[in-house]
NUKEKE-516756 format. One record per residue (C-alpha): residue in one letter; chain; x, y negated, z negated. Coordinates in nm, 2 decimals. Each point is the difference from the previous one (the first is absolute). Layout:
BEGIN
[pt A,A,[X,Y,Z]]
...
This chain:
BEGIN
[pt X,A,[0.00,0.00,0.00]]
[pt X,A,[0.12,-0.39,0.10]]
[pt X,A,[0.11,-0.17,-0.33]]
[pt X,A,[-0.11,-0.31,0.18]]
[pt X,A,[-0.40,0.11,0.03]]
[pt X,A,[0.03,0.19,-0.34]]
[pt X,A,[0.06,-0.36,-0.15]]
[pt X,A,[-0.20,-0.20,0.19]]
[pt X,A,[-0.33,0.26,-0.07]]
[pt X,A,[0.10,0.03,-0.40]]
[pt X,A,[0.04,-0.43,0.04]]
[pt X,A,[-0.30,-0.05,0.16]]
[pt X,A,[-0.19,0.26,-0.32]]
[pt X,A,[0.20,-0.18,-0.22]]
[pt X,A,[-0.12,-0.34,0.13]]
[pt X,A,[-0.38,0.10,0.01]]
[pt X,A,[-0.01,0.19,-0.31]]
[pt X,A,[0.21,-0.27,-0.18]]
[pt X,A,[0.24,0.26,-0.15]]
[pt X,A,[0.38,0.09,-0.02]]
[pt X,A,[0.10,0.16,0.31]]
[pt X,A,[0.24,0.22,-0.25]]
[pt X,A,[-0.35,0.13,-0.12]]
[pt X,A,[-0.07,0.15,0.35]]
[pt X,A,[0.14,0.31,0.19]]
[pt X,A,[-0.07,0.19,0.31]]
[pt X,A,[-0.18,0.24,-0.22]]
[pt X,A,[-0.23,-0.27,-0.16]]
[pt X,A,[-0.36,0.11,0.12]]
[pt X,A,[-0.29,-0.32,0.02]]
[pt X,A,[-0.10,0.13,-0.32]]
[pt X,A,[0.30,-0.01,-0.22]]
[pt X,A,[0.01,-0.40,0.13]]
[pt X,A,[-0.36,-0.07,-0.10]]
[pt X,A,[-0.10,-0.09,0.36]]
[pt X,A,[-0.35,-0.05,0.11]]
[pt X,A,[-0.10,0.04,0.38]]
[pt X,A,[0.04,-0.38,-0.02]]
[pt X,A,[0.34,0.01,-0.09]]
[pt X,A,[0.03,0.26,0.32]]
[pt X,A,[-0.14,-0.19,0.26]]
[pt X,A,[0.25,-0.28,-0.12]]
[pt X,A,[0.23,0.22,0.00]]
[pt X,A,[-0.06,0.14,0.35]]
[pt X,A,[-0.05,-0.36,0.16]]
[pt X,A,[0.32,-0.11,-0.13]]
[pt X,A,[0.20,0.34,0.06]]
[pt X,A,[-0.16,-0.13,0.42]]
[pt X,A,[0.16,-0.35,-0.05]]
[pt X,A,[0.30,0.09,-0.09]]
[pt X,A,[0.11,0.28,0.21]]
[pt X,A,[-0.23,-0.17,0.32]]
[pt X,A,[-0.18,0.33,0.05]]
[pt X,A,[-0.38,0.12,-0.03]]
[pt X,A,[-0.01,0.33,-0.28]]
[pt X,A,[-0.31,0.16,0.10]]
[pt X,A,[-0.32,0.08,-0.28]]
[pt X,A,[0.02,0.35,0.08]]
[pt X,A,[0.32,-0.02,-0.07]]
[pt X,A,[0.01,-0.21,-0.31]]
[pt X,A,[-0.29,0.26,-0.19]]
[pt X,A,[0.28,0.27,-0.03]]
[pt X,A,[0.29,-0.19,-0.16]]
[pt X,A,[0.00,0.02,-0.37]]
[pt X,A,[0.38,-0.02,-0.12]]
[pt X,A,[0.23,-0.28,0.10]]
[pt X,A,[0.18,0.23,0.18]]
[pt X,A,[-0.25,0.12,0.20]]
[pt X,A,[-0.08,-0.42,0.10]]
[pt X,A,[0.40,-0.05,0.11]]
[pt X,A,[0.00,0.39,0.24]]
[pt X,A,[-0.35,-0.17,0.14]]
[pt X,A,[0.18,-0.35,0.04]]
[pt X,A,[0.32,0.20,0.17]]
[pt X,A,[-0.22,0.20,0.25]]
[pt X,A,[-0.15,-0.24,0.05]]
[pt X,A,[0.27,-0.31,0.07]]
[pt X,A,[0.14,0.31,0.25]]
[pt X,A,[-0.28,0.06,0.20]]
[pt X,A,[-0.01,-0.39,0.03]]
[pt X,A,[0.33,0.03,0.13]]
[pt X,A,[-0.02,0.27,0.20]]
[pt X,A,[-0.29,-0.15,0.19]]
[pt X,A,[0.18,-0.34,0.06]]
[pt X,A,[0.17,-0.05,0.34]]
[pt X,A,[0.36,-0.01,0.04]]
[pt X,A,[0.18,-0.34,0.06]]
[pt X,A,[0.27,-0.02,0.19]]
């Protein structure tokens, strides 16, 4: 896993959730945070700002650990790239 997404996804929980982000790990689940759907779907929509990419629902309903939310982001920030066209 990319150090760089593993610390922006525990910086953006750590934002929303106004906690330490040496409280949160990739095995932290929604629950052990004390987040609400709420606190999903702002996690979700800023997760989509800052890596510029759409994370589908059906995607977001499996994803219950950290961990799980940074492989997603990583599939996800490679299909992205695999579908852009080469420059050059």
């Amino acid at each position: 896993m990319s150090n760089a997404v593993i610390e922006k996804v525990i910086g953006l929980i750590a934002k929303i959730k106004a906690i330490s982000p040496d409280k949160i790990t990739l095995d932290s689940t929604f629950q052990d945070l004390k987040m609400d759907s709420l606190d999903g779907l702002d996690l979700f929509f800023e997760l989509e700002e800052a890596f510029d990419l759409t994370i589908p629902d059906d995607r977001t309903r499996s994803l219950r650990t950290v961990g799980n939310i940074v492989e997603e982001l990583e599939k996800l920030i490679s299909e992205q790239n695999a579908g852009s066209p080469v420059q050059g």
